[in-house]
N, C-alpha and C positions, 0 to 999 in steps of 0.2 A: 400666711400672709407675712411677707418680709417687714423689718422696721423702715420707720422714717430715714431716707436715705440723705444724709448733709448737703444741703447746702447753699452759697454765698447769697443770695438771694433769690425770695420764696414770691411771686406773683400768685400766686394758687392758696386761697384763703385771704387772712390777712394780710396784704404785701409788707415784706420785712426785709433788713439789710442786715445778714447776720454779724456779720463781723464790723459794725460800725465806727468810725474814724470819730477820736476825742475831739467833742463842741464841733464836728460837722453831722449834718440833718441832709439825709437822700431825699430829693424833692420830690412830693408827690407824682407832679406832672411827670419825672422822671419814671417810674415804675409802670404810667402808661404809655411812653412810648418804648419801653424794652419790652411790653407785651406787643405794641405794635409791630415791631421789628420779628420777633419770635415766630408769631403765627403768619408773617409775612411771607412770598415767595424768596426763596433762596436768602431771605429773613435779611432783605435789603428795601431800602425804603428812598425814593425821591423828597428829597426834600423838601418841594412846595408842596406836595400833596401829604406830608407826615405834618407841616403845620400847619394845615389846615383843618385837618382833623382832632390838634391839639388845641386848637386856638381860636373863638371867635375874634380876631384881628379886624381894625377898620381896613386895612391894608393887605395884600401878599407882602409884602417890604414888612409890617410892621409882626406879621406871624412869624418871616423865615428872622426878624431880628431875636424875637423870642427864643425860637428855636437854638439860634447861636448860644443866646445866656445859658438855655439850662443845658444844652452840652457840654460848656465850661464848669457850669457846677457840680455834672455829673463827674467830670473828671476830678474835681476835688471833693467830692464826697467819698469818691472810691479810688484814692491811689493805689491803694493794693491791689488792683485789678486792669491794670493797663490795657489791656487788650480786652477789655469790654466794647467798648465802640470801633471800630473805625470808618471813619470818614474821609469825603472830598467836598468841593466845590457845589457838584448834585446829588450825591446821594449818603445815605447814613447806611450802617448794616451793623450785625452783631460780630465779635470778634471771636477768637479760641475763648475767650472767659466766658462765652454764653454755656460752657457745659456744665456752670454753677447758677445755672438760671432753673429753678424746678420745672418750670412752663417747657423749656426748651430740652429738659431730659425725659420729661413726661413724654414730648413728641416722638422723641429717637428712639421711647422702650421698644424694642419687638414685641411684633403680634405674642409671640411664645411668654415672654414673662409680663402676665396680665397684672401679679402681683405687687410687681414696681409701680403701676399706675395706679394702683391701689392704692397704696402706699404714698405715692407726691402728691395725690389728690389730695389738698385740706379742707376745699372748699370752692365755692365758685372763681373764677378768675376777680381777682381786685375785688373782693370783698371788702363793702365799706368806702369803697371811694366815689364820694356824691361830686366834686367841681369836676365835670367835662363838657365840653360840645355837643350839640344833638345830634352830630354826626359820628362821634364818637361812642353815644349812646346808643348809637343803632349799631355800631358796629360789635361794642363789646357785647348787645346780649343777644345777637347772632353767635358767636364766638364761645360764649357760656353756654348756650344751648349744645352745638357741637363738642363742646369740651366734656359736657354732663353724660351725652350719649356715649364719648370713647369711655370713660368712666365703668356706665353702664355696662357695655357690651364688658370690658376689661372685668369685671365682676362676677358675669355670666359664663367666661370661661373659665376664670379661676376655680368657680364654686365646679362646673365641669370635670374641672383637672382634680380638686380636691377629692371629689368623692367619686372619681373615678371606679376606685374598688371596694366603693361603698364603706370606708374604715376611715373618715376623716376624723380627727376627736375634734369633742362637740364643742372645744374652748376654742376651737378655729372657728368650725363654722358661726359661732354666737358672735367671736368680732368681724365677721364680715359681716352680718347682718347688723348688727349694731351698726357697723359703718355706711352700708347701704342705705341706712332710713335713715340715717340722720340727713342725708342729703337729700332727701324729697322721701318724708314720712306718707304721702297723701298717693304717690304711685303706683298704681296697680301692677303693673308689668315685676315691680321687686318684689311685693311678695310672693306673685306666681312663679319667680327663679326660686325664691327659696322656699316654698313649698316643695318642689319639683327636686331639690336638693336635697332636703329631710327625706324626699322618699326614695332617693337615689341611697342615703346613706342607713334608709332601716326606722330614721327618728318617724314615728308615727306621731306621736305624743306632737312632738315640736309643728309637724306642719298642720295638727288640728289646732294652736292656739294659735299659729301664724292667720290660717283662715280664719278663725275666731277673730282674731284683732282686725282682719280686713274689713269683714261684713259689718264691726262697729261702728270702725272710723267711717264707711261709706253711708252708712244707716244717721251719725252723727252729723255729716258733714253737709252730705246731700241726701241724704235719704234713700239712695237708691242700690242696689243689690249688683253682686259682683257678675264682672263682663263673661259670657258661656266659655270663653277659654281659660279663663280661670276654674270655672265649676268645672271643666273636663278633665281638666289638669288636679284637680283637687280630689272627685271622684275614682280618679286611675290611681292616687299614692294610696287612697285608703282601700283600694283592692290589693294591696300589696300584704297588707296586715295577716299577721301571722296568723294560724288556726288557731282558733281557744281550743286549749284543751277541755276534753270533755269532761261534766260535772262529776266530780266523786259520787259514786250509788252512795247511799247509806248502809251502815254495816250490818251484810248478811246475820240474821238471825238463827240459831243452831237450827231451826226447822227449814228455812231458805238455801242454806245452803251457798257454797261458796260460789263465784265467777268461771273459773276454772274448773274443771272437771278435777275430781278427786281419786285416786289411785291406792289402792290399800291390798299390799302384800300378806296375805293371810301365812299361820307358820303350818313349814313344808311337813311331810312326815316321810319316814322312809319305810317302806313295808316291810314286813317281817318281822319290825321290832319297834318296843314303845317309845324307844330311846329317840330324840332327833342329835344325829351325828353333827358335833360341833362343826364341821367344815360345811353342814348343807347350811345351818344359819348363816355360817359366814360368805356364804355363794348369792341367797336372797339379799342381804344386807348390801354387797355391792352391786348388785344388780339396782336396786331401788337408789343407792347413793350414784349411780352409772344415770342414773333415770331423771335425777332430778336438777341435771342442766336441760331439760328439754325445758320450752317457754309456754307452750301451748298445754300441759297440763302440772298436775301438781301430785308427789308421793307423799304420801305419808309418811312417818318414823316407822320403821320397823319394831320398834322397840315396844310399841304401843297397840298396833296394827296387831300384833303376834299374839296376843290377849283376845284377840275380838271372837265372840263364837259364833258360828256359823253352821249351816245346814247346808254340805254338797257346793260350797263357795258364799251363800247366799247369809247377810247377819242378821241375828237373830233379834240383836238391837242395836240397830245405827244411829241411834240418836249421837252419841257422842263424836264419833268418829267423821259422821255425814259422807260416808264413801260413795263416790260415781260410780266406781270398777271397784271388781278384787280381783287379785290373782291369785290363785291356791294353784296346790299341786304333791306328787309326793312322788318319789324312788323308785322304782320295779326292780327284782334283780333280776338281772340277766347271766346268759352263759360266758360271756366273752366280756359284757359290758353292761353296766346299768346305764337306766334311761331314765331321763327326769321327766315328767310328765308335767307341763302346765296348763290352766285352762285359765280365760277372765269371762267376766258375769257382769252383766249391764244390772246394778243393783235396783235401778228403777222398771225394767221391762222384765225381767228376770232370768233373759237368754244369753245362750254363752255367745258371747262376742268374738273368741279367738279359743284355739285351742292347737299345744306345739309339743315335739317330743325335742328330747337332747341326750345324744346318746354322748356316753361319755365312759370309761376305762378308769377304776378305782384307784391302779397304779399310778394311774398318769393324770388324777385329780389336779397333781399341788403342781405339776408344769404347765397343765394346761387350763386351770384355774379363771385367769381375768381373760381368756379366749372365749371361754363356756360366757361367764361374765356378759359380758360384751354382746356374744351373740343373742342373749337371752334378750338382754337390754334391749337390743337395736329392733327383734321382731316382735316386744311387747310395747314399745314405742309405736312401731309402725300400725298395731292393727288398734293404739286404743288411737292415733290419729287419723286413722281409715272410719273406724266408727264412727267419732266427733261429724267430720266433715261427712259421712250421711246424715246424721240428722241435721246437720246443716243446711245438707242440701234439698231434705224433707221440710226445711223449713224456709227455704230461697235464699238463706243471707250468704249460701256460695257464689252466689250473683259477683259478690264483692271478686271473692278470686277468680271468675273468669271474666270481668274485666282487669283486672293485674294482669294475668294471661296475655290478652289482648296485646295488654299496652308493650308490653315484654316482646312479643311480637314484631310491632311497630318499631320499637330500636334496634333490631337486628341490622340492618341496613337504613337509613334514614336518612330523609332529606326535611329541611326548614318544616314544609307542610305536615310530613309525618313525626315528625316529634312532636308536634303540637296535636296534633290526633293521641299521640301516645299521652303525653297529660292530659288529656281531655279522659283517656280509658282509666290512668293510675288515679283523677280526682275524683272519679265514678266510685271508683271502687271503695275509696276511703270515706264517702257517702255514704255510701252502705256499711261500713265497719270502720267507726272513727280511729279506733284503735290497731288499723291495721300497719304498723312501725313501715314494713317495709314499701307500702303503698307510697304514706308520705316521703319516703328517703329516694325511692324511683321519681316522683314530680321534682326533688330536687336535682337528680340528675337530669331532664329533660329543660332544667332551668339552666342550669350551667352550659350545657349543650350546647342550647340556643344563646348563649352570652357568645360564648366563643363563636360560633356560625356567624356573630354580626356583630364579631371585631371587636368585642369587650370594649363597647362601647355604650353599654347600661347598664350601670351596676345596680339597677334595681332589680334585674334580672340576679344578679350574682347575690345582692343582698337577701332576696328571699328565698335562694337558693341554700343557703347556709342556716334562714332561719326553719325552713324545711326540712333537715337535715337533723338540726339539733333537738326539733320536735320529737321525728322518730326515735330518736335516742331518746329520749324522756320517757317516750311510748315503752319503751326497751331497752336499757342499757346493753343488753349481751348481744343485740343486733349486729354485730360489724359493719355488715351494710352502711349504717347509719352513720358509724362513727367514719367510715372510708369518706363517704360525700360531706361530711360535717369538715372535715380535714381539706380537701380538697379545693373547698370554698374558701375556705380559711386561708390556704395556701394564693391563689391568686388573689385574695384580696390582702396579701404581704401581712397577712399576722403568723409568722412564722413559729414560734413558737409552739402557740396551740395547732398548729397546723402539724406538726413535727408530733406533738402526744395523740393526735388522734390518729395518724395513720400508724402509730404503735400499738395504739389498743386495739386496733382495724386487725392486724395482723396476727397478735396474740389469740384472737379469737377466731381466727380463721388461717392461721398460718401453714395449710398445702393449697390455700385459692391460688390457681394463676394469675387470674383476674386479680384481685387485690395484689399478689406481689409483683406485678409489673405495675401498676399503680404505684406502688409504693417507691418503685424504684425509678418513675417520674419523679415525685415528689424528692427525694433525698437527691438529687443531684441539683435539681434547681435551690436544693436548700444548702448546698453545698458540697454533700456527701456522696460525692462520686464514687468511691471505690465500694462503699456500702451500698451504692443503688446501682451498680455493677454487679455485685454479687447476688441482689435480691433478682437483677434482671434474669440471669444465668441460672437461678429454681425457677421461676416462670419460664423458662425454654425450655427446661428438662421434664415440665410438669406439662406441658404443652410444646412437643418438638415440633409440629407444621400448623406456627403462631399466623394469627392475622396480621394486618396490616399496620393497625395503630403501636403490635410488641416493638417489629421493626424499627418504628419510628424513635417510639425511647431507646431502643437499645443504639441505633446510629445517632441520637443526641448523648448518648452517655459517651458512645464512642470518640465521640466527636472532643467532647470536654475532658474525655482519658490524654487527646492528642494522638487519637487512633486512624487517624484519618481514612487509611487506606481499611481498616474496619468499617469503618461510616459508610464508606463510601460502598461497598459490598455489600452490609444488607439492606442498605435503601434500592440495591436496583436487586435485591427481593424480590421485591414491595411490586404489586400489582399494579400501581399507579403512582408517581413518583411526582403528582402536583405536589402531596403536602410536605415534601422534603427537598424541595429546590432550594432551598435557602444552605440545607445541610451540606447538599452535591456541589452547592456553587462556593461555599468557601469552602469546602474538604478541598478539592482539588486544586481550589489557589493556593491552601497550604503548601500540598504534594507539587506544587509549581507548574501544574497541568493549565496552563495559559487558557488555552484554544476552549476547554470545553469549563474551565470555569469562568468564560466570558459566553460559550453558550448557555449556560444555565441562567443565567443574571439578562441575558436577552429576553429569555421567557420570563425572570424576574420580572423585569421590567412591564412587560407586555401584559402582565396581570396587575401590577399596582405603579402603573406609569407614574413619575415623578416624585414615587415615597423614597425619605433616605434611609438608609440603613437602621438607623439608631428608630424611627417609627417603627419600623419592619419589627423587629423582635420587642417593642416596648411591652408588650402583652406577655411575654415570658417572664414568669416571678421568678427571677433570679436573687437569690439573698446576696450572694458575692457580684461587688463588682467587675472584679476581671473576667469571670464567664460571658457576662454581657459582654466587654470590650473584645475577649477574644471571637467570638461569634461575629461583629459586628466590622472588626479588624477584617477577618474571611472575607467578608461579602464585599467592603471597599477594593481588598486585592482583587477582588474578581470583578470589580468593573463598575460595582454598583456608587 
């Protein structure tokens, strides 16, 4: 909300004469008829009928004489303002000095800046002034009622516009509310804007005491309970509320056993001899340190593990270790090539769960070393999480991932209805497995989705899009997923910044995704970094060389902000369908001075968003720099729009 804008005299609250003239006094009656004149048509006023309404007079003669004194007066109480009145014979009007009248700036603000009216609002019109006519008295609070409502509504947008992308800070919106009640504390309709506002911007907290203080004051005042559009509006912000996460278990007992399933490398042996060849320890050791970025289960220390005695895999006392699996194995020699032999043992049911060979060449051990590695890892990975998810599904909680499935499905291609099907499959899921990270980080991409499908014009949508997001990451830091749409949300709600770390950690952690680095190479041009989210676009082609539809689109907006036009302008007509880059095609080729068809493109502009200008058209793009905007926005003007 902007400051108190100056100036010469304030009708709006207290009336005051700011700059008042030494031992001269602005005459009351004077402050009412510059409100007369202000709110008047073309703020011109007949002068029998302006003192009439100033003046119970026994006469018309004896009013319009009145009226004569105090326009005399007025002129010597404000010499510094010449051109505050002028007048004739019949009529009075306001002069160029009315643009120091607050009444008469309040009137002229644009729709667009709600915040100025904000701002000159002090108070009712002529607050405090008791001598007038009953004619006058009808008229001023006609006048203060319509004055109260542009107010109103001017508040209603601001708060709109403020938390537009949901990131208003909360010392703005507390003085708007502050300012809002003080002007009719007893008003229903203001705190259901700024309920409706706290949940546009995430404050749960703030619009449960807002409604708390309503149901008082209505309970104190009259007794009576708040209007159903207010409870509707009050019940939809407190569905916005984040998920609690789920209660801490209390800590496994050595008999209970851990959350995670537990993996224990037993030590190898190599036949033929007692000795175990320092390079086999060191082949298990990274395989189990290979093993223990996976999330779904847990390795033990080798160090520890390699102690443990066992029968044919199975130990003989697990108390300490509490192992789920073991994996044992040992050496054969061969003629050409030894073979490692491994097996895992489900230490609870006591069957072997997997069993793998690995043929491998003694010579070419120390070359092919973290390959052997690797491939051990990846297929004792695979069958202890093949295992897991049967008894999962021996026990229904794989319900959870084949609604994930599902929903996964439903965004493939989607329209408004089917994203909304698709979170309906990914909250299913996380019903059934609170902890499942990437459930919740898919519902927050189906929120953001649907932000954008309807004009990013609810950021309660985009608000719990991000709080959705950051859940999953709690759930799991090493997610990417998580941290991609935590960023991403971040990004259009212009907190750039963290927007900017998350889609780094996004990447770090996934850095051969297409999908993430074409994301990311969205994000880094809108944050500035054109030539860097040029280069991440260009591994996203080469990782994916016959991309969809949406690669094209970043890659012809990067182009486009390279000044690559005649690039831009190339793979948008790719693109299968070339609605969502008309904006691109229609300034690329005004650039290129292609007249004819970037005033065809701005045709069909038009015919889809008749009457928007330019600068609405892309307000939705988080551009950190301004001159991206302007040059984007430049395009579309040359072409017509």
């Amino acid at each position: 909300m902007s400051g108190r804008v100056p100036n010469d005299i304030c009708l709006l609250g207290l009336p005051e004469m700011r700059r008042p003239v030494a031992g001269m006094v602005f005459p009351a009656k004077g402050y009412q008829l510059l409100a007369l004149l202000a709110l008047a048509p073309s703020r011109r006023f007949g002068r029998q009928e302006l003192a009439s309404l100033l003046w119970d007079a026994p006469s018309d003669t004896a009013a319009l004489t009145n009226l004569r004194q105090l326009l005399t007066r007025l002129r010597r109480a404000a010499p510094h303002l010449p051109d505050l009145l002028v007048t004739d014979g019949r009529v009075v009007g306001l002069g160029d000095a009315a643009a120091g009248i607050d009444l008469c700036r309040l009137l002229d603000a644009a729709a667009a800046a709600p915040g100025e009216v904000i701002a000159l609002f002090r108070g009712d019109l002529l607050e405090g002034i008791t001598d007038f006519t009953d004619s006058f008295s009808h008229w001023l609070t006609v006048e203060r009622g319509r004055l109260r409502e542009r107010f109103f509504a001017a508040v209603t947008s601001h708060l709109i516009e403020l938390t537009r992308f949901g990131r208003a800070p909360e010392t703005d919106l507390a003085a708007v509310a502050d300012r809002l009640l003080s002007v009719d504390p007893e008003r229903e309709a203001s705190y259901r804007v700024l309920i409706e506002a706290y949940g546009r911007n995430g404050m749960i907290a703030d619009a449960e005491a807002t409604y708390a203080r309503l149901t008082a004051m209505l309970q104190a005042e009259e007794g009576g309970a708040v209007q159903p559009e207010t409870a509707a509006v009050y019940r939809r912000v407190l569905s916005l509320r984040a998920p609690m996460p789920a209660q801490a278990a209390p800590a496994a007992s050595p008999q209970q056993g851990a959350t995670m399933p537990r993996v224990a490398f037993l030590a190898p042996a190599w036949l033929g001899t007692k000795e175990r060849p320092a390079i086999l320890t060191a082949l298990i050791e990274d395989v189990a340190n290979e093993l223990a970025r996976y999330r779904t289960f847990t390795v033990l220390a080798p160090h520890s593990s390699f102690k443990l005695d066992h029968d044919s895999g199975m130990p003989v006392d697990n108390s300490k270790l509490r192992a789920d699996y073991t994996v044992s194995g040992f050496v054969k020699p061969g003629e050409q090539a030894q073979v490692l032999v491994l097996r895992m043992a489900d230490c609870h049911g006591g069957e072997i769960a997997w069993a793998g060979e690995f043929s491998f060449a003694p010579s070419e051990l120390s070359q092919s070393f973290r390959l052997l590695s690797l491939r051990v890892a990846s297929s004792v990975a695979a069958s202890v999480e093949r295992h897991m998810f049967e008894n999962m599904r021996r026990e229904g909680v794989a319900d959870a991932y084949r609604h994930y499935l599902e929903g996964q499905n439903l965004l493939r291609n989607c329209d408004l209805p089917r994203l909304r099907r698709a979170r309906k499959s990914f909250q299913a899921a996380t019903e059934l497995n609170r902890d499942m990270a990437l459930g919740h980080a898919r519902i927050a991409q189906t929120l953001y989705l649907e932000w954008i499908m309807r004009g990013g014009n609810d950021p309660e949508l985009l608000t719990t899009a991000r709080t959705r997001a950051e859940h999953a990451v709690d759930l799991d830091p090493g997610a990417g997923f998580g941290h991609l749409m935590s960023g991403v949300a971040a990004l259009y709600q212009r907190d750039f910044d963290f927007s900017a770390e998350k889609f780094a950690m996004a990447e770090s952690m996934n850095p051969n995704s297409a999908d993430l680095l074409v994301q990311h190479a969205d994000a880094l041009y809108c944050l500035g970094a054109v030539a860097a989210g040029w280069e991440r676009f260009q591994r996203a082609i080469d990782l994916n060389p016959y991309p969809p539809d949406h690669y094209l689109w970043v890659g012809a907006s990067i182009a486009f902000h390279r000044s690559e036009y005649a690039e831009a302008i190339k793979m948008c007509d790719r693109m299968e369908s070339d609605t969502s880059v008309l904006r691109l095609l229609a300034a690329s080729h005004a650039m290129l001075g292609n007249a004819d068809l970037a005033r065809g493109y701005a045709r069909r502009i038009q015919e889809l968003y008749p009457g928007v200008e330019p600068s609405a058209m892309i307000r939705m793009v988080p551009y950190r720099q301004e001159e991206h905007r302007k040059q984007l926005e430049h395009g579309l003007r040359m072409a017509g729009i």
